[in-house]
C-alpha positions in Angstrom: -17.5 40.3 -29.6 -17.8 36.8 -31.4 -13.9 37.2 -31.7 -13.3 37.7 -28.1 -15.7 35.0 -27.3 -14.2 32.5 -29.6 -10.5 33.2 -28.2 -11.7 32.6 -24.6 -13.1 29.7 -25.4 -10.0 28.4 -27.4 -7.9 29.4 -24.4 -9.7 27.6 -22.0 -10.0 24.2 -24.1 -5.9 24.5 -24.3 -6.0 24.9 -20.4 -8.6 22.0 -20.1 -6.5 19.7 -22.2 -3.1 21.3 -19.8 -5.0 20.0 -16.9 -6.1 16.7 -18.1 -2.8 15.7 -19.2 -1.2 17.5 -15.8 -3.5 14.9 -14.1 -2.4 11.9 -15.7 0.8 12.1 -15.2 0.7 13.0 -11.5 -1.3 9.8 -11.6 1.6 8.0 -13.0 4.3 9.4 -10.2 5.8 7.4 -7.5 4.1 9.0 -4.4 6.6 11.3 -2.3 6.2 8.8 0.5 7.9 6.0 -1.2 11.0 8.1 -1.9 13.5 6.7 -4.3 11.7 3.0 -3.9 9.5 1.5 -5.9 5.8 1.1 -4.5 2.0 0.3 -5.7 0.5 3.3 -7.7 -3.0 4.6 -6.7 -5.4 7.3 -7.8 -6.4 9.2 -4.8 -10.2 9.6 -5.1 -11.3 11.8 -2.2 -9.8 12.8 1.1 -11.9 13.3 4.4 -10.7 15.1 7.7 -8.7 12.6 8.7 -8.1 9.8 6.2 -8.4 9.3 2.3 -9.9 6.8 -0.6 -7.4 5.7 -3.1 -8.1 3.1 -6.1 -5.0 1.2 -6.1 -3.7 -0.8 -9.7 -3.6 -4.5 -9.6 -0.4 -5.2 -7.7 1.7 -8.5 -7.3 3.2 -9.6 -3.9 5.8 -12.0 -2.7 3.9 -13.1 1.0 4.9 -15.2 3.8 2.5 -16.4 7.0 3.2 -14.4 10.0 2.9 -15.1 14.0 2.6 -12.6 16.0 3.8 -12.4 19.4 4.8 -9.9 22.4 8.7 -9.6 21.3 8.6 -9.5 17.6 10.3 -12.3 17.0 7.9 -13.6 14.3 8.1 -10.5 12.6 11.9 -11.2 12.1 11.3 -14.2 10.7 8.7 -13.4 8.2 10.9 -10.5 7.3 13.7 -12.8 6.8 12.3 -14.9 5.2 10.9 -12.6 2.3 14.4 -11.0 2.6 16.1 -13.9 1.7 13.8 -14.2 -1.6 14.4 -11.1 -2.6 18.2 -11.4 -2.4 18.2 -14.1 -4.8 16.8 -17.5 -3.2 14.5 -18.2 -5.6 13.9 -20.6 -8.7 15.9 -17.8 -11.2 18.6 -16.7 -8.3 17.6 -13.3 -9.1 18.2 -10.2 -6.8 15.1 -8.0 -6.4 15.3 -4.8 -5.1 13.9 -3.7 -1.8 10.5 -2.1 -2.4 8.2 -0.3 -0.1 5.4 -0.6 1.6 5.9 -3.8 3.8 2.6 -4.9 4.1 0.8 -7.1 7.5 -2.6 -8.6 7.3 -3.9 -8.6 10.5 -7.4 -10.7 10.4 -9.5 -9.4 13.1 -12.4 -12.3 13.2 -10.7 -15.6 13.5 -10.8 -18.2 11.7 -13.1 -16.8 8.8 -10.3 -14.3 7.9 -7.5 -16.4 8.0 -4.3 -16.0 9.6 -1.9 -13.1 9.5 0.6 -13.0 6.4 3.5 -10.6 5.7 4.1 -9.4 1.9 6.5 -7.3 0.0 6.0 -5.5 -2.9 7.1 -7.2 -6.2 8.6 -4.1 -8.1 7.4 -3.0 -11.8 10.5 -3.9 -13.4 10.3 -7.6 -12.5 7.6 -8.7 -15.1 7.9 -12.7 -14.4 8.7 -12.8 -10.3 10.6 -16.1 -10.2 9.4 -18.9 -7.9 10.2 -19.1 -4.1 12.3 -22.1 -3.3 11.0 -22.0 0.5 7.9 -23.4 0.7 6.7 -21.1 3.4 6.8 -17.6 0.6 4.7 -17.7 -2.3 3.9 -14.9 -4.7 -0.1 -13.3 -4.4 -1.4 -10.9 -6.7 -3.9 -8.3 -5.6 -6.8 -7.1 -8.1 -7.6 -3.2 -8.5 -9.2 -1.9 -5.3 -10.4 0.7 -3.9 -9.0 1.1 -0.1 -9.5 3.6 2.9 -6.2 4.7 4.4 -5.5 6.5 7.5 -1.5 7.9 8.1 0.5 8.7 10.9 4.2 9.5 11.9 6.3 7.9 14.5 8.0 5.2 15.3 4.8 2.7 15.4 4.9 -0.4 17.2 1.5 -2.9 17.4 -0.6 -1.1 19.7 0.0 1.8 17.6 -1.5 0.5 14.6 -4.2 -1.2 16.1 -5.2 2.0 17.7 -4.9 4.0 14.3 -7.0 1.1 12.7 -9.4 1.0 15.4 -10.0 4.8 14.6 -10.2 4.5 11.0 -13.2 1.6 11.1 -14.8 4.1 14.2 -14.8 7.0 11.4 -15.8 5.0 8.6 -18.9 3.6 10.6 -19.6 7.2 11.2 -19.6 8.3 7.8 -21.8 4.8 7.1 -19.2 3.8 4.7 -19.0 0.3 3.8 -16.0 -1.6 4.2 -14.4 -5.1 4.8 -14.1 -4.9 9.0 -12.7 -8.9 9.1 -9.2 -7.6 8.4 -7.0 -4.9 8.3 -3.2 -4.1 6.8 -0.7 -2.3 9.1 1.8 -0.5 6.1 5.0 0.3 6.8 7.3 2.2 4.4 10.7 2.7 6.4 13.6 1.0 7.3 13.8 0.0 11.1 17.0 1.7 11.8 15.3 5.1 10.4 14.2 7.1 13.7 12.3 10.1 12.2 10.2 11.2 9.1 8.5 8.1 9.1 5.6 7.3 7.0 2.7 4.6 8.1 -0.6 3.8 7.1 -3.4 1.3 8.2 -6.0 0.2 5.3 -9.3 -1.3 5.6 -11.0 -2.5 1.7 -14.0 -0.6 0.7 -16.9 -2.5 -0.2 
């Protein structure tokens, strides 16, 4: 009996220490989302019915202001603008590879949250991000934080992730979880020209 006992308890501090180290390296994955492009890692820490918490590493960014208007025509040239960084106008002339997610800050409660900016992601492999040469990017790092995220599919334009964020804040009041309401990000991980299977998210930073 003290035999049989001892084996179980062997076998299940082999499959504890299985788990554990199953855990941290699904931890250390790119998420599925970001397919073969490099993107922030996160822990996910809890999902609800209809959005989820993740605690997101420190992360560094390469951001450029933004003005938004009816025909997207500021969005091209924030995009542009970043593009042109990343495809070597900077201090080094190095070429960056295209990351994802393409992040907008959208301040909700003017002027106390600023004005709306437009960042990509600066990849892992680039450990010193050289300096922008236009003096309209400059390169923002983000400290660990923990983040509510709501996804959805489609082909989303504004309206659709103001809804989406509106819903998010309306469900997070519910729950009485605390967040930052001044701002939100509207995250984009796909291409324009790609039509379907498309991944978006809106975030709001948990208090």
């Amino acid at each position: 009996m003290e035999m049989r006992r001892r084996l179980l308890l062997g076998l299940l501090s082999v499959l504890g220490i299985a788990v554990q180290a199953s855990d941290v390296s699904s931890q250390n994955q790119v998420p599925p989302f970001c397919r073969k492009s490099d993107c922030p890692k996160y822990l996910l820490v809890k999902e609800y019915d209809d959005f989820e918490l993740r605690q997101y590493e420190e992360t560094r960014w390469v951001t450029t202001s933004l003005k938004q208007d009816m025909f997207g025509i500021g969005m091209m040239t924030s995009f542009n603008r970043l593009f042109k960084y990343i495809s070597g106008n900077n201090a080094e002339g190095l070429k960056i590879n295209m990351t994802v997610p393409v992040i907008i800050y959208v301040p909700l409660n003017q002027p106390l949250a600023g004005n709306a900016t437009m960042s990509f992601f600066v990849p892992h492999e680039v450990e010193n991000a050289p300096k922008p040469t236009n003096p309209d990017v400059y390169l923002d790092t983000y400290p660990a934080a923990s983040v509510y995220v709501k996804t959805f599919g489609g082909y989303a334009l504004n309206k659709a992730y103001g809804d989406q964020a509106k819903a998010l804040a309306e469900n997070l009041r519910l729950l009485g979880l605390q967040f930052d309401d001044t701002y939100f990000f509207r995250v984009g991980y796909n291409a324009p020209f790609e039509l379907f299977d498309r991944h978006n998210e809106v975030w709001y930073m948990a208090k």
